[in-house]
Structures are given as structure tokens and as C-alpha cells.
Residue, then its C-alpha position, 0 to 999 in steps of 0.5 A: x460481434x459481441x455486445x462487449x466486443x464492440x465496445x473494446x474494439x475503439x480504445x484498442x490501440x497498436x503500439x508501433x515505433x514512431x513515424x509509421x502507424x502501419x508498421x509495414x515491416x515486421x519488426x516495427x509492431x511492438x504490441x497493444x495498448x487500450x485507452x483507459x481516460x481520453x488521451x491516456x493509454x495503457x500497455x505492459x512496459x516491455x511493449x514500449x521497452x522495445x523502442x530502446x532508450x528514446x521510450x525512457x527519456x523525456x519525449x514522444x518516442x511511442x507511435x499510437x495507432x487506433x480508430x481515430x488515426x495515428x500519432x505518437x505518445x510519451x510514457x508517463x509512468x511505468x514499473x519497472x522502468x530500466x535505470x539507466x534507460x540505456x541499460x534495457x532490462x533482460x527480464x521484465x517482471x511484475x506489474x509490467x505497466x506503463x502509461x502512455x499519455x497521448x495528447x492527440x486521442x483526447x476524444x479516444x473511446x475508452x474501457x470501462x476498468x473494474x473498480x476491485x480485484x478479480x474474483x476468480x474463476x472468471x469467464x473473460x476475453x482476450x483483445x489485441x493485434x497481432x500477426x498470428x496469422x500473416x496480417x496485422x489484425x484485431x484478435x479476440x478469444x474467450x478464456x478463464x482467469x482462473x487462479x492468482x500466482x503472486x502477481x499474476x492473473x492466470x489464464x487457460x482456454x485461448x491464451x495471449x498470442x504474440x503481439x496481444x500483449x498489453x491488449x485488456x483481458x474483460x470479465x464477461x460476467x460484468x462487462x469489466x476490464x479486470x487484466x492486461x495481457x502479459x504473455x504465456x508460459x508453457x500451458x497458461x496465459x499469464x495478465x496483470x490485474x489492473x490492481x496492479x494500477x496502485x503500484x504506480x503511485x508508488x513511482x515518482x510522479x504517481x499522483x497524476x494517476x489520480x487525474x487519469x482514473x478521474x477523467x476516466x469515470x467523468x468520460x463514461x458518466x458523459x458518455x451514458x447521460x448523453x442524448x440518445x441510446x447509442x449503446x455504451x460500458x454502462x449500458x452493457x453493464x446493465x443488460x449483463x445484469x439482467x432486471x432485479x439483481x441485487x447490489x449497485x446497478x451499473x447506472x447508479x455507479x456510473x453516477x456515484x463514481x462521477x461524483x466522487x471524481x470531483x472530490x480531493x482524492x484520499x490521502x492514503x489507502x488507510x483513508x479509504x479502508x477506515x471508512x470501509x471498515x465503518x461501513x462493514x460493521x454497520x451494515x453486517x452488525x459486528x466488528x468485520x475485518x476481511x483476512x484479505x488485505x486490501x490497498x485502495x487508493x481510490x474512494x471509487x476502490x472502496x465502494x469496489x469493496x462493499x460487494x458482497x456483504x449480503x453472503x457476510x449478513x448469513x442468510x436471508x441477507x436483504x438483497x439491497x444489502x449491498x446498496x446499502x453499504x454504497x450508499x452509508x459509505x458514499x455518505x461517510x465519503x461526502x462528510x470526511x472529505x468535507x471535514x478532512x480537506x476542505x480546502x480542497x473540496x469544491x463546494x458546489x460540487x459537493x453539494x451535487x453529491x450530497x442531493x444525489x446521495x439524499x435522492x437515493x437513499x430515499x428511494x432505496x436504503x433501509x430505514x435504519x441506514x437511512x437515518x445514518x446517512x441523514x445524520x452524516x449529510x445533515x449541515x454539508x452542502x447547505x443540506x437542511x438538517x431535517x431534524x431539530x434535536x441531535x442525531x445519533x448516527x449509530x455505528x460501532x466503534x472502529x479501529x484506529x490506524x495500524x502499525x507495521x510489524x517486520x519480522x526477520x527470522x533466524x537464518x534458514x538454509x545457510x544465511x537467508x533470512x526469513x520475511x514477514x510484513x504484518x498490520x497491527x490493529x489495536x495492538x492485538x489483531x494481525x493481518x498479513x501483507x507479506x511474507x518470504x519462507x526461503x529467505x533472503x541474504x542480509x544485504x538484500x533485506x532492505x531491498x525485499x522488504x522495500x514495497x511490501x513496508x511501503x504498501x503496509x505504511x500506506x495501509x497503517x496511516x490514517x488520520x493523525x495515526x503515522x505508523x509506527x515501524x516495530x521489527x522483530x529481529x534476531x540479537x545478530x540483526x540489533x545494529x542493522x539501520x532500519x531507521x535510515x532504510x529509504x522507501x525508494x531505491x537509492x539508485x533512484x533518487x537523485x539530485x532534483x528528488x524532494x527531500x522530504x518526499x515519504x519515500x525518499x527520506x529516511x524512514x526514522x526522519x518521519x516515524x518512529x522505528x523500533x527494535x523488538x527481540x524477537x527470541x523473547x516473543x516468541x515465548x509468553x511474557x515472563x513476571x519480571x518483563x511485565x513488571x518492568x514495563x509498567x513502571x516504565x510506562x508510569x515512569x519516570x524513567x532513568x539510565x543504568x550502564x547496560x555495562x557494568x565496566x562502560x558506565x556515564x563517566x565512559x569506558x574505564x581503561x583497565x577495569x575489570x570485565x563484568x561477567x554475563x551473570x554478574x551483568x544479570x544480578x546487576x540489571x535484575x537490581x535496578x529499579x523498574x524504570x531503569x533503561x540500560x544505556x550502551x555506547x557501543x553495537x550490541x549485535x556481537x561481542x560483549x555488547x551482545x552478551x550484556x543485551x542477553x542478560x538485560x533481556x533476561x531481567x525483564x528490561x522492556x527499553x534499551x538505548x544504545x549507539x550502533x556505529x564505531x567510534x572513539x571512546x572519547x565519544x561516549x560521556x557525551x552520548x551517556x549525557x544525551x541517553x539522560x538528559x533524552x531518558x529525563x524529557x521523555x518522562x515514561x516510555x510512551x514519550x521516547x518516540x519523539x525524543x528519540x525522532x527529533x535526536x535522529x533528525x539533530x544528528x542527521x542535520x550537518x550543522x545542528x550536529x556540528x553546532x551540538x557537538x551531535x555525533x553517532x547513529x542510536x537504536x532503540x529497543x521499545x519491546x513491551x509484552x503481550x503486543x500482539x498477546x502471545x499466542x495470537x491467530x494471524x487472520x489468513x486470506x484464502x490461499x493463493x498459488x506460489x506467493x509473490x514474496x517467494x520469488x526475487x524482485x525485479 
């Protein structure tokens, strides 16, 4: 038995129907699962889905069995998770994950789980139980990750037999667990990447994964600085390493991450990416984005992040290059969370840090990056500051939080809308995060769009920075609801959910969501469209009918209907900080054609209702667009008017009281935001993207 081997064999578990750990008879093995914390297990959702019903609802209805004896457990936390739990589910699609809490295994061996997504190809075994060969029994074999399909960890050489799935999938390069079985096609295995982890966030209850992978790093820190030299993860880890290899050694990880365990976790993957990036750019000397976008919810996942930069530096790298940038991050780490969540941060543990932090950068950091971390750490933990005069931590300057671009295409193949998600840096660099070439229908947009918009809002927020939500649309899609899109299902929201939970709210409720034409960006910026949006961004701004017939005082019955070249001589004349205001959708009919001739003068801001209504209805709304129009001064101000208006209307009382009624849009479509022509900074290739492929 492998040095590895060994070290899986105890956090293997059978997963088994309750009451009967031995599962004489065949059809009560459903599978294998693998502690990754003492008293927390994981396995793929469809093993446990094979207990019907009882497995959903509340309850112990999941038998365990594993070195340290047989018991039940309770699933916590799953994706995807049949709604209702009676119904089952005929497919069980990506990320297949459920986490089981065991409450008897508190003293369960556990695995070591990689803190980054693989790096493929990779030489990896295979663990479980199965009956492959009559007997119920432990197997292992030795394969090859060798390519992403979408979601899936693709797997050739010995591939997952029945009754391994949900068993771990180790990178025998570094002695981490990197997957979980899943199943197998007609030539290839396939595994989840334990990335597939952050999707559990995302569920209801999903914090608490903060409390299993902290448990997880303090059990393997217990288990190294124990009294002997029984072998463990770590150990392993470092007789895998081989003496003098560069970057952060097993030990001092194990270390790290079991300090960074007692600190408040981050708020958001934009938390976590922004010192990152901090740290890339110090360390490699330039303003470093990686193509690859990244969603670590985890200070552990960002020092994951940090490997491999001396390949970035050129040749000739320093080989504690990467040290380095573990150390500055863990350092930027201490002071954030000290300053950022005080509350929260235990002081003494804090401390702790911060001496060990101190300890190793005198033993191993470069002088340079040494003098960063002196200047981070001066004044935290009680640390003295070992100097009198100021301390210039020099690092250039970093981005500031991202907005979410959404593009939705002209319809393609019939009425299947083409997708992409993208990060706005700065208001010029993009980065994708998800895209969809064969479309979608447009009652599925919402549904599509849904986790890539969550995943790329997580990445956007950071600070005080709340994202805002730009969409790119076709003039057929203007009245779609954005603002009122939820970031979770509607059918998985119920009477108890919190109402101000981010992702059962409304998205206009929390963020700014604006509406952008999507035909006029893709050509460059006319004169006229520019001039415009500087005199509304100077301001002050003021409304002008977006039709000439529908104007503040309210449709005129028998007036004379404006032409669409009439319309465009009439908004061409009005002044540059004039917006054009409509009581009425603009996606069809005249609504639309006086949008195009507002459009074509260059007007960069247009307010209008989208839902049906009286007539009657609309001297109120035109009052509300001026006196709204008058408050905000320039354009920079409409986001929060136009917020708070949304949240007034969506209170019952405050709109009855007001005399509030109607849903508003807003087009906020400034040029050169992205500059035209701008490159979408790419990632490797990968095989078959994940967003070509229907969701669960």
C-alpha cells in the first residue's frame, strides 16, 4: 500500500441505507463518500438521492459506515437537490455534491483538499467501495485527469466502477485531493473538482461550508504538530516534494491555513481576488490579471492562487518567488481582516498570526518584500513597529471592484438568444465568465443567466463597490425585467426565505441594473453620442417627451402622430442634457421607433415605463421622471434615484400612500465603456463550455 493509499483508506466511507452499515443485500449500498472535516462528509448527491425522499427532508436518513464504526448522518447541503423532495430527479447533473454531517465521526481521519483547481494533466488515483468484483470491498486505481469538459474533470486509464462514485480522485503529484467520482461515459471517466465546493455557498445555508473547511485545516494542523512521527497529509506532502523545491513547503502551509482558519472569513470572492491581484503585481512588477477567472471564497484559496508566479517573473525567477507572494498576501491578509472586520477578528489569535508571519518572512522573504510585510504588520496584534519614521509599503496601484456586464444577442437559429457574462475592470479591460453561442429562448434567459450573474456579482463586489448590473440588449428585449430578476429560483424561495437575503431579493432592490443598446456598441461611438454624454454627465439634466404626441401633460387623444424622422429632428434639437422620457414600453410599436430616433441623436440616457397602464397614469409618471431627473443633477446621480424609486413602488404601502404605480427602465449607455474595439482577455481553451449545455 502507497505512502497516499494510507492515508485515504480511513476518511473512506460506504454510503449505505440506514440501520444496516454492512449492506448484506445488494440493492442497500448506494455508494462512497470521504470525510473532508471530522464529523463532515462528502459524496456526489445522486448516491444519497437513492434514499428517496427521507434523504431531503430534515433527519438522519443516510447510513455511514467507515473505519471508526457505523452510523447515520443528515445531508446539509447539496446541489442540485430535488424540489420537491418527493419528486426525485431523472438526471443529476453538475456539480452532483452533497455534504453530509455525521455527528458520531467527530474523531473520523480526514483528507487533505487541494486549495486550487487542477492543473491538468495530472497523474491521480482513483478510492471507493464497490462490488466489482462480488464482494463489497475498497478499490483504488491510477489514472489521468486530463482535460475540463465544462464542469467535469475528465478522467482516462482506470476509470470509476460502480459503487466508487462519490469516493476522492488524489493528485499524486502533491498528495491532494483534487475530485470526486461521478461516473463514466463510453471511453472516460468523468469527476467533480472539488471547486465544485463554492457552489455550495450559493445554496441556502451555504455559510456553514465556512465552518467545515475551517475544521478541516485546524484537524490537519493538529494532526502534523502532534507528538511523534505517525505519518500524516503533510508529511506525505513533503517526502512528495522532494528536498529544495521551490514555492511554500507542506509544512508551512499547513501552518498558514491553520491560522488563517481563526480569522472571519471574506465576505465575497472579490475580497480575496483584490488582494491577490495586490500581491501579483508586486511580486511579478506589473499590472497582472490572469485570463482565467477565478471565484475563491476562501483566504486559504488565495494563497492556492499564488503558485506559479516565478514562470510569470520570466526566467530566472527566484525560486522562493512564490514564498514570497504567500507571505505579502498572508501579511495583507492579517491587516484587511484586522481593519475591515474587526468585530469579528479575535485579537489574540490575531496576534499569533501576525508573529508567524513576521517569523517567516525573516527567514525566508526577499529583503524588498520583507519591508512590505514589515510595513503591512507595523501596529497589528501589538506588533512594535520596528520603525520611527513612515513606512512606504510600495505596491502599484489595483483595481477597484468590477461591474457585470450581460449580453444578450440578436436571436440566432429561430428565437434562441446568444449569452455572455462578462467583468468590467475600470471601465476597459474584460474578462469573461460565461458564455452560451447556441442561445437560449426568452423565457429561459433568467433561468441561464441566473448562477453565471451570481458567480460574476460575487467577483465584482469588493469594498464599498456594489456592482452594478450593464445589459447589453437587443431594442426587442428593452422592457425585459431585469431589475426584478432573483438570483435564486423562484421556486426555491419560500415563506420563511429572508427577504433581504442578496439572492432571493430583487436584483434592482440592492444594485443599480441598467439597460444599454447593444446595436450601437457594437459600431465606434458617433460625435453626437459623445457630446451628449458629457453634458449629462456635467449635467444638470432635464426631461424632453421621447415622443412628440405623449408629452408631460399626458397622451393627447387626437393628436397628430410624430414620424420617426420628425421624432429625430426633434431630439437632435434638444439640449445635451436633455433625457427623453416615455410612459409606455419601447421594445415594439411606436414606443420603439421614437427609442431608434433617440438612439440616432446621440442621446446616451432615456427613462421610460415598461409595463401597461391607463393613460391616466402617465402626468403622474412624467412628474416623478422630473422631479427624479432634477434630484439627480448629472448622470452619475440616477443610480440612486432611480433605486430608491424602484424599492418605493415595490413597497405596498409607500406606493399606495404616493400614489406610486408602474415598473421603470432605464437606459445609462455612455460610449467607449468598454473602449470600442477592446480584446476580452481569454483563458486557455477548454473542451465543450459548460454554458453550451442546458442546466439542471
Amino acid at each position: 500500500m502507497s505512502a497516499l493509499e494510507a492515508e485515504v483508506r480511513p476518511s473512506l466511507a460506504r454510503i449505505v441505507a440506514p440501520g444496516d452499515g454492512y449492506a448484506p443485500d445488494r440493492g442497500e449500498y448506494w455508494g462512497s463518500g470521504f470525510f473532508i472535516a471530522p464529523g463532515w462528509l462528502l459524496t456526489c448527491a445522486h448516491v444519497v438521492g437513492k434514499g428517496g425522499a427521507e434523504v431531503w427532508r430534515s433527519g438522519r436518513a443516510v447510513g455511514v459506515t467507515w473505519q471508526g464504526g457505523t452510523t447515520t448522518g443528515e445531508v446539509v447541503l447539496a446541489k442540485p437537490r430535488p424540489d420537491p423532495p418527493h419528486e426525485g430527479r431523472a438526471r443529476w447533473d453538475f456539480p452532483d455534491i452533497a455534504l453530509v454531517r455525521v455527528r458520531d465521526a467527530d474523531d473520523a481521519r480526514c483528507v487533505w483538499l487541494s486549495d486550487r483547481a487542477p492543473t491538468i494533466p495530472a497523474p491521480v488515483s482513483l478510492h471507493g467501495w464497490s462490488r466489482q468484483t462480488g464482494a463489497l470491498g475498497m478499490r483504488h486505481g491510477i489514472g489521468e485527469a486530463g482535460a475540463l469538459d465544462g464542469k467535469a474533470l475528465l478522467l482516462s486509464g482506470s476509470l470509476p466502477v460502480e459503487g466508487v462514485s462519490g469516493g476522492p480522485v488524489v493528485d499524486l503529484r502533491y498528495g491532494a485531493v483534487i475530485a470526486m467520482n461521478k461516473g463514466v461515459g463510453r471511453t472516460e471517466g468523468a469527476a467533480v473538482p472539488i471547486t465544485a465546493l463554492r457552489e455550495l455557498y450559493d445554496v441556502r445555508g451555504g455559510d456553514l461550508l465556512h465552518t467545515v473547511l475551517r475544521e478541516h485545516d485546524l484537524h490537519h494542523l493538529a494532526r502534523f504538530t502532534r507528538p511523534g512521527t505517525d505519518p500524516d497529509w503533510t508529511r506525505t506532502q513533503t517526502r512528495l516534494r522532494g528536498p529544495g523545491a521551490p514555492g511554500l513547503a507542506p509544512a508551512l502551509r499547513v501552518h498558514l491555513y491553520g491560522h488563517f482558519a481563526h480569522l472571519p472569513p471574506p465576505g465575497g470572492p472579490g475580497e480575496v481576488m483584490h488582494l491577490v491581484q495586490e500581491v501579483r503585481s508586486r511580486v511579478v512588477h506589473e499590472d497582472y490579471r490572469s485570463p482565467i477567472l477565478h471565484d475563491p471564497r476562501t483566504w486559504r484559496e488565495g494563497a492556492g492562487l499564488l503558485h506559479g508566479l516565478r514562470e510569470l517573473s520570466g526566467k530566472g525567477g527566484r525560486p522562493e518567488l512564490d514564498l514570497d507572494a504567500v507571505l505579502l498576501y498572508a501579511a495583507k491578509v492579517a491587516r484587511h481582516t484586522a481593519l475591515e472586520h474587526p468585530a469579528d477578528t479575535d485579537s489574540e489569535r490575531l496576534r499569533d498570526l501576525v508573529r508567524w508571519i513576521d517569523e517567516q518572512a525573516t527567514l525566508y522573504a526577499h529583503p524588498a518584500i520583507q519591508e512590505d510585510i514589515d510595513g503591512l504588520l507595523d501596529g497589528l496584534g501589538a506588533r512594535t513597529p520596528r520603525r520611527t519614521g513612515p513606512v512606504l509599503v510600495r505596491q502599484r496601484p489595483t483595481r477597484a471592484g468590477a461591474d457585470v456586464l450581460v449580453d444578450i444577442g440578436e436571436p440566432v437559429y429561430g428565437e434562441r438568444y446568444p449569452l455572455s457574462v462578462r467583468l468590467l475592470y475600470d471601465g476597459r479591460d474584460v474578462t469573461p465568465v460565461y458564455s452560451n453561442d447556441l442561445g437560449v429562448r426568452r423565457h429561459e434567459l433568467q433561468q441561464y443567466l441566473r448562477e453565471p450573474l451570481a458567480k460574476a456579482l460575487g467577483l465584482g463586489d469588493r469594498g464599498e463597490h456594489l456592482a452594478v448590473v450593464e445589459a447589453f440588449l437587443p431594442r426587442a428585449l428593452f422592457d425585459e425585467p431585469l431589475d426584478e430578476w432573483r438570483l435564486t429560483p423562484e421556486e426555491a424561495t419560500d415563506e420563511d426565505a429572508d427577504l433581504f437575503d442578496e439572492h432571493s431579493m430583487p436584483l434592482g432592490l440592492r444594485r443599480s441594473v441598467l439597460v444599454r443598446d447593444r446595436r450601437r456598441n457594437a459600431r465606434p461611438p458617433s460625435p453626437e453620442w459623445r457630446r451628449r454624454w458629457a453634458g449629462a454627465a456635467r449635467g444638470p439634466l432635464s426631461g424632453v417627451p421621447l415622443r412628440g404626441e405623449a408629452t408631460a401633460d399626458g397622451h393627447r387623444a387626437g393628436e397628430r402622430r410624430e414620424g420617426r424622422v420628425a421624432a429625430y429632428g426633434r431630439l437632435s434639437g434638444s439640449g445635451d442634457g436633455c433625457v427623453p422620457v416615455f410612459c409606455g414600453p419601447v421594445a415594439g410599436g411606436d414606443g420603439r421607433e421614437a427609442m431608434a430616433a433617440a438612439l440616432a441623436a446621440g442621446h446616451p440616457l432615456v427613462l421610460w415605463r415598461r409595463d401597461g397602464h391607463d393613460h391616466e397614469e402617465c402626468r403622474a409618471f412624467h412628474r416623478r421622471a422630473a422631479r427624479l431627473l432634477a434630484l439627480a443633477g448629472r448622470a452619475k446621480g440616477l443610480h440612486r434615484h432611480i433605486r430608491d424609486l424602484r424599492i418605493d413602488v415595490s413597497d405596498p404601502d409607500t406606493a399606495r400612500s404616493e400614489n406610486l404605480t408602474g415598473r421603470i427602465a432605464v437606459l445609462y449607455d455612455p460610449p467607449d465603456r468598454p473602449p470600442y474595439g477592446t480584446e476580452i482577455m481569454q483563458p486557455p481553451l477548454m473542451a465543450g463550455p459548460a454554458g453550451d449545455r442546458p442546466p439542471a
